[in-house]
N, C-alpha and C positions, 0 to 999 in steps of 0.2 A: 737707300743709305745717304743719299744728298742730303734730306731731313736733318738727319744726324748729324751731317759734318757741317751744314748751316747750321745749327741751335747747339754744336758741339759747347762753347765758352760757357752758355746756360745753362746747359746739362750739367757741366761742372761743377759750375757756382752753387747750382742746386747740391749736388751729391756734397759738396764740402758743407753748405748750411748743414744737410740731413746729419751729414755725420756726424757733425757739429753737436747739433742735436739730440741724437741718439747718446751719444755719451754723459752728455747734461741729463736725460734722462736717467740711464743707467744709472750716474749716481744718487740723482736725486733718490732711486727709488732704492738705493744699498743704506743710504741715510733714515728714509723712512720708516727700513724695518731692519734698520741696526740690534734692536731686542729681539730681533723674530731668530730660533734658531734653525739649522738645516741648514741644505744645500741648494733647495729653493731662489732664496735672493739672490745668491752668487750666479744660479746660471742666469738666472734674469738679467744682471749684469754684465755678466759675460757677453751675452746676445748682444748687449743694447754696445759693449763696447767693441765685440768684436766688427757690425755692426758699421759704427763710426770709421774705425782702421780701414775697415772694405772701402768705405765710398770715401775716406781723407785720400789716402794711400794713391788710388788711382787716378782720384781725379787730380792731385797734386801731379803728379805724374805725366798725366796729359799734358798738363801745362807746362810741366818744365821745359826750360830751353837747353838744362844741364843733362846729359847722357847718364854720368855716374847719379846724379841728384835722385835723376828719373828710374833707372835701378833700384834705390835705397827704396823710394815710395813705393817701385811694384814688391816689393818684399816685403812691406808695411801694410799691403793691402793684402797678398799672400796669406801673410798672421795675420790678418782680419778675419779673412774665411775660417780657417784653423779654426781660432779662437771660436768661431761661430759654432761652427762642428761641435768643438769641447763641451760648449754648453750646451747645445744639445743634446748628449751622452748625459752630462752632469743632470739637466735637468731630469732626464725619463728615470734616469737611474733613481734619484731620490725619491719618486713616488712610486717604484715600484714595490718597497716595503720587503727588498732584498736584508740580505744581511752586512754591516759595516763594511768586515773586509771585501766582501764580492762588489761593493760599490766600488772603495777605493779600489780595486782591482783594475776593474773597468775605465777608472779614470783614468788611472795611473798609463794602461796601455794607449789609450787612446793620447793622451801629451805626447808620450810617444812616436807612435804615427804623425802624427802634428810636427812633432820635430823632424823626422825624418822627409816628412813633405817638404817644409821649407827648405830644408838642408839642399834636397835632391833637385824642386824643383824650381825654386826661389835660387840655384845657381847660377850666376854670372852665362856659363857656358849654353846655359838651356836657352836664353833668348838672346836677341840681339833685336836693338834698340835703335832707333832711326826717326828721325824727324819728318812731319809731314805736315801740309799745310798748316805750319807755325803750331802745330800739335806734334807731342811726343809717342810712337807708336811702339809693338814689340813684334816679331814673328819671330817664328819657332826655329832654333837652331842645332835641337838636337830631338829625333823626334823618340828617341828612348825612355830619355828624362819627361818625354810631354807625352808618354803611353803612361808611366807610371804615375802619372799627377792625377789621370783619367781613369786606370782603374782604383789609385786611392778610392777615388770620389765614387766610380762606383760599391766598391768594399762597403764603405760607411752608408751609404745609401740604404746599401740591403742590413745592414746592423743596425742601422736607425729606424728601419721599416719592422726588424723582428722585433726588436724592444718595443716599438713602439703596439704593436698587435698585442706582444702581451702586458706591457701596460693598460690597454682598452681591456681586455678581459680580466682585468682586476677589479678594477673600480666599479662600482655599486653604486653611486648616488649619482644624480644630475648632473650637479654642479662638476664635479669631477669629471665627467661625459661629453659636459661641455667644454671643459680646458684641453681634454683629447682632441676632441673634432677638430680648435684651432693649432691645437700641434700641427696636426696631419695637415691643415690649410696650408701653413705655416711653411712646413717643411716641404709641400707639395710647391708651393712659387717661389723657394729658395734652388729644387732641385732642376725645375724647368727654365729656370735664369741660367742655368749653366752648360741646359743644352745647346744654344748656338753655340760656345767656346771648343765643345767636342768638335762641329761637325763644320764649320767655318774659319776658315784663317783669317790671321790680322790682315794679312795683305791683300786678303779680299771687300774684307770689310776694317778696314782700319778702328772704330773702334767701337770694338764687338764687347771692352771692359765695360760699358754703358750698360747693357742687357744685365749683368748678373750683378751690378752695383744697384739698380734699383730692384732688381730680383731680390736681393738680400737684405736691401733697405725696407720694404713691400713686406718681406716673410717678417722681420722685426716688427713691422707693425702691426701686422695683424696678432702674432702674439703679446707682444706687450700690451694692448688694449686687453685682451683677454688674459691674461695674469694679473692684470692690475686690477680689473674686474675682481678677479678670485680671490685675491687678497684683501681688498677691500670690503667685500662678502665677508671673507673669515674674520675671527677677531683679531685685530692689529693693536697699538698703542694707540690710533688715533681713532679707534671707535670707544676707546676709553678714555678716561682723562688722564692725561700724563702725568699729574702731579698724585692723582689718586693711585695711580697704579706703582709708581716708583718706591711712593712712601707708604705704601701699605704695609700695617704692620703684623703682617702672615704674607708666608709663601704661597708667590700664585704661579702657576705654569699651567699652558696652554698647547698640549698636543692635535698634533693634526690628525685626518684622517686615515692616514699613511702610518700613523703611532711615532711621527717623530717631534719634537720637543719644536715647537714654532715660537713662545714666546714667554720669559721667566722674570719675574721682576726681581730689584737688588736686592731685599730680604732672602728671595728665592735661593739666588744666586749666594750669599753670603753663607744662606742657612744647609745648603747642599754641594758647597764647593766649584760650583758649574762659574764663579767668578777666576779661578786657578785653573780650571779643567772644562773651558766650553767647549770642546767637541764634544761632550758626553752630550746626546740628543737623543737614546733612548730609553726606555722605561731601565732599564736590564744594566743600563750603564750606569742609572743614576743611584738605584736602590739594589739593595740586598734581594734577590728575586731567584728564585729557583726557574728551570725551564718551563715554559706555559703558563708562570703567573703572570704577566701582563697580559697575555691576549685575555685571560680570565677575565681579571677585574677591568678591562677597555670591555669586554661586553656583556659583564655585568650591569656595568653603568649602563648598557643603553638601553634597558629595562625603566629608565624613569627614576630611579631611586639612587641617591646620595648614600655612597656605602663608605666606612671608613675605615683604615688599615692602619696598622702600625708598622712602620717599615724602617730601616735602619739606613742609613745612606752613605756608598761605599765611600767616598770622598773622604767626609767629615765624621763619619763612625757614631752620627750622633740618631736618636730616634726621634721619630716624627712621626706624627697623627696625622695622615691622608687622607684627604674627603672627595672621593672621587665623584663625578658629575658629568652627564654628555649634554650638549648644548644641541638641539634640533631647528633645523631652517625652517624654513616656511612649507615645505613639503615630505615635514617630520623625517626629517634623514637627518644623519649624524653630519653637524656642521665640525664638532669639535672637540675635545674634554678637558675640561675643567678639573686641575686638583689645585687645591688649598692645604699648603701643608705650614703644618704648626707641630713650634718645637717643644721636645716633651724633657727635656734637659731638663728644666727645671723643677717643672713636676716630678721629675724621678729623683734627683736633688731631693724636694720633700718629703717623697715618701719613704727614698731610702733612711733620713736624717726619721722621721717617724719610727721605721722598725728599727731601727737602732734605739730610739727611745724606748720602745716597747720591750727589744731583747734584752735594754737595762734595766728596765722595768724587773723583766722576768728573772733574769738575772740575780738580781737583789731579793726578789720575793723568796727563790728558790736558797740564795745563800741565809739568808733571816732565816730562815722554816728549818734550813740543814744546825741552823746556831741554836738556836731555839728547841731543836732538840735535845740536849748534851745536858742543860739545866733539867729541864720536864723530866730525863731519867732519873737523875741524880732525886728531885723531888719523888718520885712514884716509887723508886727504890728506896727511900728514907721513908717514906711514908708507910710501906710495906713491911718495916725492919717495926713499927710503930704501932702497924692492928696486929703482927704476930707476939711482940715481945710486951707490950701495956694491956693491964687489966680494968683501969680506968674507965670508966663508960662515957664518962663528958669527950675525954680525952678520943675515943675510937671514934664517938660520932664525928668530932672533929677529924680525925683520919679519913673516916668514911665519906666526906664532903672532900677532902683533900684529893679524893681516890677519882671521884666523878668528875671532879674540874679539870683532873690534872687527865684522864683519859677524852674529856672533850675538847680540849684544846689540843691533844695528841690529832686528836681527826680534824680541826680546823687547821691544823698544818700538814697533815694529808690533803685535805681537799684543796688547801693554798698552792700548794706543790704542784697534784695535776692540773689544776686551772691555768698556773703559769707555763706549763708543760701544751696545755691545750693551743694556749690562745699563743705561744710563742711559734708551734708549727712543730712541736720539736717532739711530741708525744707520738711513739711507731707502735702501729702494730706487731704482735709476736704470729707468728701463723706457725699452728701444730695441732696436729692430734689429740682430742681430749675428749672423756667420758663424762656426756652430760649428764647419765645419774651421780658421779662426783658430785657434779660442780651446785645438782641440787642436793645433794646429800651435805655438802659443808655449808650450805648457805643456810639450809631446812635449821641444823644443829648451833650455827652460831646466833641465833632467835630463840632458839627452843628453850633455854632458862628464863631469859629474857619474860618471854609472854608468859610464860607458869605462872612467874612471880607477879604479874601483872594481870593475871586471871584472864586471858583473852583465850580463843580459844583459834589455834592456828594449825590451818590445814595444807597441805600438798597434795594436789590431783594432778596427774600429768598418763597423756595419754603412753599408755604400755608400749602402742606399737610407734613407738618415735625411735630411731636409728639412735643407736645406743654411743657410737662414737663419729664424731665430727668432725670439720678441721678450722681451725679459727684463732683467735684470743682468748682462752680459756681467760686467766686473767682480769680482762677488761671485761668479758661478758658476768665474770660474777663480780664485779662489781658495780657493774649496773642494778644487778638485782638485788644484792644483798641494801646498797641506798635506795630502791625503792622499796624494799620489806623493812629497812630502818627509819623511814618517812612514816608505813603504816603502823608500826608498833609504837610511834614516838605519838602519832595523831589519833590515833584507836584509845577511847576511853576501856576500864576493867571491864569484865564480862565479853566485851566486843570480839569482833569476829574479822582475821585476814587469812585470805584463801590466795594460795597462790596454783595458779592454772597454767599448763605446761600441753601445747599444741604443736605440731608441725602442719605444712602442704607442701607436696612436692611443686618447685619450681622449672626442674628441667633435671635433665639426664646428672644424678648423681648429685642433687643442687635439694635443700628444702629450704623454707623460710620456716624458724624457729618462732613459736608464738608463746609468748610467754606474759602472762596478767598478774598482776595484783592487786587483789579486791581486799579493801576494808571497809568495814560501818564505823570509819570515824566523821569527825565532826566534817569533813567535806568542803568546799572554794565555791566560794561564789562567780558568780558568771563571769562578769566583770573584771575577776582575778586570774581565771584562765589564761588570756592572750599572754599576759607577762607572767607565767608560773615558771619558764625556762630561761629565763633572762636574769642575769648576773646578779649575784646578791641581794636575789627578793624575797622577802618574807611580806606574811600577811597577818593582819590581824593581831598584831603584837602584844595588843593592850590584853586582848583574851591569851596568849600563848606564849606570854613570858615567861613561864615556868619551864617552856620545850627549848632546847639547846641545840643549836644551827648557828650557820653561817649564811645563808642562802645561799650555797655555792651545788649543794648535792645536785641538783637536777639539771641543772647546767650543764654540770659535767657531765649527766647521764644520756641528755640529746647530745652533747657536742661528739662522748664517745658511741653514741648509737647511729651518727650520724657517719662517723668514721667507719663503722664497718656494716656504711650501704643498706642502715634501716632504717626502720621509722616506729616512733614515739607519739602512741594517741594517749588522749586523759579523758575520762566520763565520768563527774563529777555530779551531786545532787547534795546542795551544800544544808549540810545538818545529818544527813544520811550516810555520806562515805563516796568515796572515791576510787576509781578502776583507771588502772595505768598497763596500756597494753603496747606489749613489743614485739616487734617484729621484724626480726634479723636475717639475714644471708647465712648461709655456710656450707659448705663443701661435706658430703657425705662419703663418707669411709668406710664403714661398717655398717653396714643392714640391717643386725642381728639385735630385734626391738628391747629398749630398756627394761621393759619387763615392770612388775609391780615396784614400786618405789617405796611406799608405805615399806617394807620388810626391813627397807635398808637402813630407816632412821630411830636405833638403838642407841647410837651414842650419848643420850644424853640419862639412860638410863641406871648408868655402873653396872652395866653386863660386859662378860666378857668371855672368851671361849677356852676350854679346856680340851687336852687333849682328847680327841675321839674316838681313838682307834689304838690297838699296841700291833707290833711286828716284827716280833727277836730274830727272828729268821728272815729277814727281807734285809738286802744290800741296795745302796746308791751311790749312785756318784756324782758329787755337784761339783760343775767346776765355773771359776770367778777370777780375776785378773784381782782382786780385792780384796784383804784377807779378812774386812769386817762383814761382809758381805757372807763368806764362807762362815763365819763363826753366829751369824743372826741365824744361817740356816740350819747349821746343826744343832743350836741352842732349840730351835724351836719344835725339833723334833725327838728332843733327847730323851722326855718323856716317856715316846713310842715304844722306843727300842729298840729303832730302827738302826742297822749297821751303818756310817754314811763314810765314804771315801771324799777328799777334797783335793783340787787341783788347781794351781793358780794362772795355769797356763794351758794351750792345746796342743802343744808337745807331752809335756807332763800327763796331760790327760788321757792320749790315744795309745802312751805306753801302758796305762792303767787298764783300757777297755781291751788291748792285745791279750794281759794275762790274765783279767777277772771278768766274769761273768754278772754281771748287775741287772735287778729288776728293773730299774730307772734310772734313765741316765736326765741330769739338768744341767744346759750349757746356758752357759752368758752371751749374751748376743756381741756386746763392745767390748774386746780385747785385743792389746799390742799383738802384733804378728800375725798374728792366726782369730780372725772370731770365730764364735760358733759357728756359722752358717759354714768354714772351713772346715774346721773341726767334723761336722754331720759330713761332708762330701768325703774326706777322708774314713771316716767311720762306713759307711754307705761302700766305697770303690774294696773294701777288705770283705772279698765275700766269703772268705772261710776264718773270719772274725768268731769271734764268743757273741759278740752284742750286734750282729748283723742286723737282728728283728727285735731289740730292745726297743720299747716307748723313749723316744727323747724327747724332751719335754724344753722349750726355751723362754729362759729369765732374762725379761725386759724391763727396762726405768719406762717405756712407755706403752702405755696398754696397747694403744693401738699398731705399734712396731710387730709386739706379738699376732696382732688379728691380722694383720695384713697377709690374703693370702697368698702370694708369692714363697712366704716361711713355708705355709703348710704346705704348699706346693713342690716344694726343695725337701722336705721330707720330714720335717717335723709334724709331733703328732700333736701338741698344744702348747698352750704358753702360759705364762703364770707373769703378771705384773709384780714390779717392786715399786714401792719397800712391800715383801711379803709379808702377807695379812694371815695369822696363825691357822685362822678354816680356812682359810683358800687352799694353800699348801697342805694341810691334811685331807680335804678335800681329794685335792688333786693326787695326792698317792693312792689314795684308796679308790679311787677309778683305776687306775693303770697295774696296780698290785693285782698278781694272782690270789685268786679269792681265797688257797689257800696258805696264805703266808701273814695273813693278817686276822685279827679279832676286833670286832666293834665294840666300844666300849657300851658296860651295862649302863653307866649315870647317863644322866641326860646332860646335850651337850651344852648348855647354856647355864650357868650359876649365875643366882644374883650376888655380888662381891661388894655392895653399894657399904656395907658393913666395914668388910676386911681395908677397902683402898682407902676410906674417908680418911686414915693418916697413918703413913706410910711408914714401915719400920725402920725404915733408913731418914728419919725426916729431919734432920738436921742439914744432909745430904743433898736431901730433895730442895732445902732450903735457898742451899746456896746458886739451885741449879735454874733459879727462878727466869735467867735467860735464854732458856729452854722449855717447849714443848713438852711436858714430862709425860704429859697424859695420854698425848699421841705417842710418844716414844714407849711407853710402858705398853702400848693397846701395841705394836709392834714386836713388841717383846713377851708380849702372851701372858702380860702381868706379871711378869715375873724381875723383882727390882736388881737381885743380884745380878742376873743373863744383861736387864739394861743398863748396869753401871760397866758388867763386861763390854759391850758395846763402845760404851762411852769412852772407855780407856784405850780401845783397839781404834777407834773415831783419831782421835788424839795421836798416836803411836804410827799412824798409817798420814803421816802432813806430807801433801802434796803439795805447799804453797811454794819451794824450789825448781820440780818438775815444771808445773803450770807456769811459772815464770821463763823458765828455761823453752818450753814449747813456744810459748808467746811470743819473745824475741826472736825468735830463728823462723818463725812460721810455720813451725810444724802444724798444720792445722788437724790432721788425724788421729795422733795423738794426744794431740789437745784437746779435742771431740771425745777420747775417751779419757782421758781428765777429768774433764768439766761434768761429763754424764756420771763420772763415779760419784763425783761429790755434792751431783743433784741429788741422788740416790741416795748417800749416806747421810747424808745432812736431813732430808723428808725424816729419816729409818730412827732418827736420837731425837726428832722433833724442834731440829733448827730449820722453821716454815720458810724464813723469810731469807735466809741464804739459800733455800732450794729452789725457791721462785726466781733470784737472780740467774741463776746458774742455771734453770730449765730456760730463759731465755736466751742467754746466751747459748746453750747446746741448741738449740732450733734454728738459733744464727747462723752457727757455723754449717749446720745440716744444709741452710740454704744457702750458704758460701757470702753472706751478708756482713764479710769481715768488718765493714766498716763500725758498725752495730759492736763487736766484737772489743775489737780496737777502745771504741768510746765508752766500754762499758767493764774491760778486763781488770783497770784499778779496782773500780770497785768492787768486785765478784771477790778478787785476792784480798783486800784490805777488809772484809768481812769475813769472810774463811782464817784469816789468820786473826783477829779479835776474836774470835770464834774459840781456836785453836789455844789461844793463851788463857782467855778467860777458863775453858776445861780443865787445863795445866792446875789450876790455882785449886781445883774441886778434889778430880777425880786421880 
């Protein structure tokens, strides 16, 4: 120790330069990566200045000739060590890729301890202080306070040696392996600097602060050469260029491999708020991120591939296009990641300021087409008032060109309407149950005069065993098809030939794809004109087909809506020869039970129509209907027969009926206030010394498939019967369930041709004025018979729900507004108002699927058509 106290002044001098030093470092090096974020720099800092304080502190110390002077500086050397300590917690802690608060947890206790070290052993009382050869020494004066200072030091020892083991079993790459090993140097000649102070007294060795002032000095160096190492490895500002990187005009941030935020430039910083809010340094703090999305895309990227995300950022709430990217050393390990983030602000800016164009767009298209309507009637009804009441012949041809123009522009504002509907977003599917032989039976019939008169010759093949009811867009599916068979009847020269072909394949449990073709020998597209056949307003070949009326809008819409419900749309074309347009749809299978021959079904265009079948003086029934036009179509339709029929509007009313009468056939209505049928049958059913225990009951549905469904038949029903009821169905369906003998088959045969009798109707002044109306369908419902349908008409009228429906609507009764809306799909089909029953079937599907919104956007108008509806009758019947 002579050594020692001879080269003491040197020693000094020394440790005051180092310390000197060491701080000049430290900041040099808080300066240099002032941009870098984390907790990284800071201990680096700390080291370098806790560091300085050790070796100023003491060795001032030494020297002084002041007792109290010499105090202050052992206290300043004291918080040197501390400090030293701190950053070592701070540092291990930041790279273990802990969670925020468990860092600052850590930290936070550790200041702590730190204070409480100084406090306890940095007191006045603990040492005492004495001069020794013109040097300032200390020896121990309380040896309590100098155990607790000693197991501090041990405490931290063993918590900087467990973090520090599991820091080493974290890390994965080299470079990382490497900055371990000089920890552990590090902290190993920091720890053994301080074992003479345990195990030696001042007064033995007067100055024993030498050992752990270069101890500590020593441990700083070896890590600070290896952190600057690491840093300088990693990407810093000055492996970039600083004027490149400041004013880049996109966000750049540079995470470590720890996943915390090391480096962000001012756009970065401006563009994600990290300028107001820089402690936010991880992925989770800066972005909108669910849990486990960052480690995702951090090891997505190290896959080699620049991936980008859209992400939202909590700060500044604004969205940004993320390009994530890992930066690999020289021994392909992840040095780094690289995101580039660019702001989408203004892009969303134009594209929202776009669909705003667009929706004004559509907007306008839609309000023009609704205006443009209100003239066109006024023309087609004056023009109507013109080929019925002029004898003139110059004069009707003129009508009759009046008649074609003013119905073709009626469908270029149709097809105007859904195209702006399409392309605005705002066109929904309806999803419901619907009978594909329908939907080919009115498509088959609205062509079928059509081609007569055009000499073509038009056929329907559809395979028998296709599942008879489906579930879908009835709706939108036929009118995809009927604008493909109005494409081939418009392109099919006289004589020619359109074959429509009707397939299914099962796709999965309860699922088929619907195939559906249209073949015609018309004049057919050239190659060349195929790619663009679906594309917006294209027509071809004008100069030849000026005389064909379009818009170019039909097929558009028909991909756009075939594309909407998840099919697909081929064309096979041989241009001169004729063209095949095949479809191929999705849908939900309902019913099993195969459509059966089709061909039988398309009559309607023939002026056939059915007559009673059957009589039965001696047979009773009982139908009962919440609707009393509903009750009066049924007994109208059977009146004929003979049949007795009882009617009830409700299932109270009804069940005291079937207590005192015995009936062959009971028919319930499925949708009624209080009680439906399905109630009704359980109550009827639970009365086992009833009259009508084992009577057939038979239930009337608006939707076919409601009937088939078998959960009905199951609950104890023995059939069903669709509305609006179709005259043979319903006789039909008696004379199944009738005891054979209570009824007589009629000798005629059941089918008369009446093409004679209905070509002008006895009532036709009547009929005249009813022209906005279905007559033809309303009368085929009425069994032909004009007086029962202007009965109808008037019980239609006399039965105005548009107060109830309004009254439900506001309050939200939705269930009784379900049986509202379904009456007046029904009733309205039943007198042949088409196009208020197609409103009103969508809405009742709505509400079935609790789709109020649909309901809501669509109730005006259902009401303000039901009631023009309701007024224009008024004026008739």
């Amino acid at each position: 120790m002579a050594f020692i106290k001879d080269f003491m002044i040197y020693i000094n001098i020394i440790l005051l330069i180092g310390g000197t030093t060491s701080i000049h470092l430290g900041c040099s090096f808080l300066t240099r990566e002032k941009n870098t974020k984390g907790f990284f720099k800071y201990a680096v800092f700390l080291l370098a200045l806790g560091n300085g304080l050790c070796s100023i502190g003491y060795a001032t110390m030494s020297l002084s000739s002041n007792i109290t002077y010499a105090y202050l500086f052992r206290v300043l050397g004291l918080a040197g060590i501390d400090i030293y300590i701190l950053a070592e917690v701070i540092l291990i802690t930041s790279c273990l890729g802990i969670s925020r608060a468990a860092e600052i947890f850590i930290i936070v206790v550790t200041i702590l301890a730190d204070l409480l070290d100084i406090f306890i052993y940095g007191h006045p009382d603990t040492l005492t202080f004495v001069r020794y050869d013109n040097y300032t020494i200390y020896v121990s004066n309380d040896p309590y306070r100098y155990l607790f200072h000693i197991c501090y030091m041990v405490v931290i020892a063993i918590c900087l040696l467990s973090i520090g083991v599991i820091w080493a079993l974290k890390v994965k790459y080299r470079r990382d392996k490497r900055l371990v090993f000089f920890a552990f140097l590090s902290n190993f000649i920091f720890a053994a600097s301080s074992i003479p102070d345990f195990f030696i007294a001042m007064h033995d060795v007067p100055f024993i602060h030498a050992f752990y002032c270069v101890g500590v000095f020593l441990a700083f160096s070896v890590f600070y050469l290896s952190a600057n190492n690491y840093m300088v490895f990693y990407i810093t500002v000055n492996s970039i260029s600083r004027d490149i990187f400041s004013t880049l005009g996109t966000g750049l941030l540079v995470f470590d491999t720890n996943y915390h935020l090391n480096l962000s430039n001012d756009y970065a910083n401006k563009l994600l708020g990290l300028d107001k809010e820089p402690h936010r340094i991880r992925l989770k703090e800066i972005f909108d991120l669910q849990s486990g999305e960052p480690m995702k895309m951090f090891n997505e990227s190290k896959e080699g591939i620049a991936i980008d995300y859209r992400l939202t950022a909590n700060v500044t709430k604004k969205v940004v296009l993320v390009n994530f990217s890992c930066k690999m050393d020289k021994n392909n390990q992840p040095m780094c990641y690289i995101l580039i983030a660019t702001d989408l602000t203004e892009e969303n800016r134009l594209i929202e300021e776009a669909q705003a164009a667009n929706n004004a767009k559509s907007n306008f298209l839609s309000n023009i087409s609704h205006e443009i309507r209100t003239p066109i009637n006024v023309i087609s009804g004056m023009n109507e008032l013109i080929l019925r009441e002029c004898s003139d012949p110059t004069i009707l041809k003129y009508a009759d060109n009046i008649n074609v123009a003013s119905r073709n522009l009626t469908s270029l504002i149709n097809d105007v309407l859904d195209f702006s509907k399409i392309e605005s977003g705002k066109l929904e599917l309806v999803t419901d149950d619907f009978n594909i032989g329908e939907v080919l039976n009115d498509s088959y019939n609205m062509f079928l005069n059509l081609t007569q008169n055009k000499k073509q010759n038009f056929y329907l093949d559809c395979n028998q065993a296709t599942p008879s009811i489906l579930r879908g867009d009835e709706v939108r599916l036929k009118q995809i098809l009927t604008n493909l068979i109005s494409n081939a009847v418009k392109y099919t020269p006289e004589y020619g030939t359109i074959n429509i072909l009707v397939n299914f394949e099962a796709i999965g449990r309860d699922k088929i794809n619907l195939i559906m073709a249209v073949k015609d020998s018309g004049i057919g597209i050239k190659p060349e004109d195929i790619p663009k056949l679906f594309l917006n307003f294209q027509r071809f070949e004008l100069s030849r087909n000026n005389t064909i009326q379009g818009t170019g809008l039909g097929l558009a819409i028909v991909k756009n809506l075939t594309e909407l419900m998840h099919g697909t749309i081929d064309v096979d074309s041989t241009y001169g020869k004729g063209s095949t347009f095949t479809l191929k749809i999705p849908f939900e299978v309902y019913d099993y039970a195969p459509v059966g021959e089709t061909k039988e079904r398309f009559s309607a265009g023939s002026g056939e129509k059915y007559q009673e079948s059957f009589t039965a003086k001696d047979a009773r029934l009982l139908t009962v209907d919440d609707v009393q036009m509903n009750l009066d179509v049924f007994t109208g339709l059977l009146k004929k027969t003979g049949v007795k029929i009882d009617c009830a509007l409700n299932g109270k009313d009804a069940l005291e009926l079937m207590k005192h009468n015995k009936y062959d056939i009971i028919f319930l209505d499925h949708m009624m206030p209080e009680m439906d049928g399905i109630e009704v049958l359980k109550k009827l059913k639970d009365d086992v010394n009833g009259p009508n225990l084992h009577t057939p009951v038979i239930m009337l549905t608006a939707n076919a498939t409601m009937g088939a469904d078998r959960k009905y038949l199951a609950d104890g029903f023995d059939d069903y019967l669709s509305k609006p009821i179709r005259p043979l169905s319903l006789e039909n369906m008696v004379v199944k369930y009738l005891p054979s003998d209570k009824y007589q088959l009629s000798s005629d045969t059941n089918i008369v041709n009446t093409n004679s009798d209905t070509s002008t109707p006895k009532n036709k002044e009547l009929f005249d004025k009813l022209d906005f109306l279905d007559t033809k369908a309303g009368l085929e419902f009425a069994a032909g018979d004009e007086d029962f349908y202007i009965q109808i008409l008037q019980r239609f009228v006399t039965d105005n729900k548009c107060k109830a429906l309004q009254e439900y609507f506001e309050n939200e009764d939705w269930p009784n507004y379900k049986i509202a809306i379904h009456s007046i799909k029904g009733t309205s089909l039943t007198i042949g108002a088409t196009e208020l029953s197609v409103i009103a079937k969508a809405i009742d599907a709505a509400v079935k699927e609790e789709n109020y919104d649909y309901v809501k956007e669509h109730h005006a108008e259902v009401l303000e058509k039901y009631g023009e509806l309701i007024e224009k009758m008024k004026g008739v019947v």
